[in-house]
C-alpha positions, 0 to 999 in steps of 0.5 A: 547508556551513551552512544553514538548515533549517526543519523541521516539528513532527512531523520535529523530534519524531522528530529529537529522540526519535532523538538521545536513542536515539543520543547523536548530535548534530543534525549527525551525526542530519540528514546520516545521514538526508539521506544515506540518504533521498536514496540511496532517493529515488535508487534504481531502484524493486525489481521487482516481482512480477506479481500472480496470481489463482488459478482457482476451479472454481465448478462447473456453471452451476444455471441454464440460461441467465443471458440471462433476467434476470428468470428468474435474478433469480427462481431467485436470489431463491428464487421459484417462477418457473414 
């Protein structure tokens, strides 16, 4: 089949730069890219696998009840809150 196929500048640079690493004509470059593009765009995606976090002891609470804001803010802050 023959075509036209506009390409944009950066495209055409890798093009380029790949052919001169391969010895291969534009042809033979542009169906070998376009065959395996197409077969990744095609492909089911991989499985992934589930992200897990890994639990960390923080020890034991050093305030008695974080319901007081203003008390935990001042113990935080290093206040003599009483």
């Amino acid at each position: 089949m023959r075509t036209t196929l506009t390409l944009d500048d950066d495209v055409s640079a890798l093009l380029a730069r790949f052919r001169r690493g391969r010895k291969a004509g534009l042809k033979q470059v542009v169906n070998e890219a376009l065959r395996q593009g197409l077969r990744q765009m095609t492909a089911p995606p991989a499985p992934r696998r589930p992200y897990r976090t890994r639990p960390v002891s923080l020890g034991r609470c050093l305030i008695g009840s974080l319901d007081d804001v203003s008390e935990t803010l001042a113990i935080a802050e290093g206040e003599n809150f009483r």
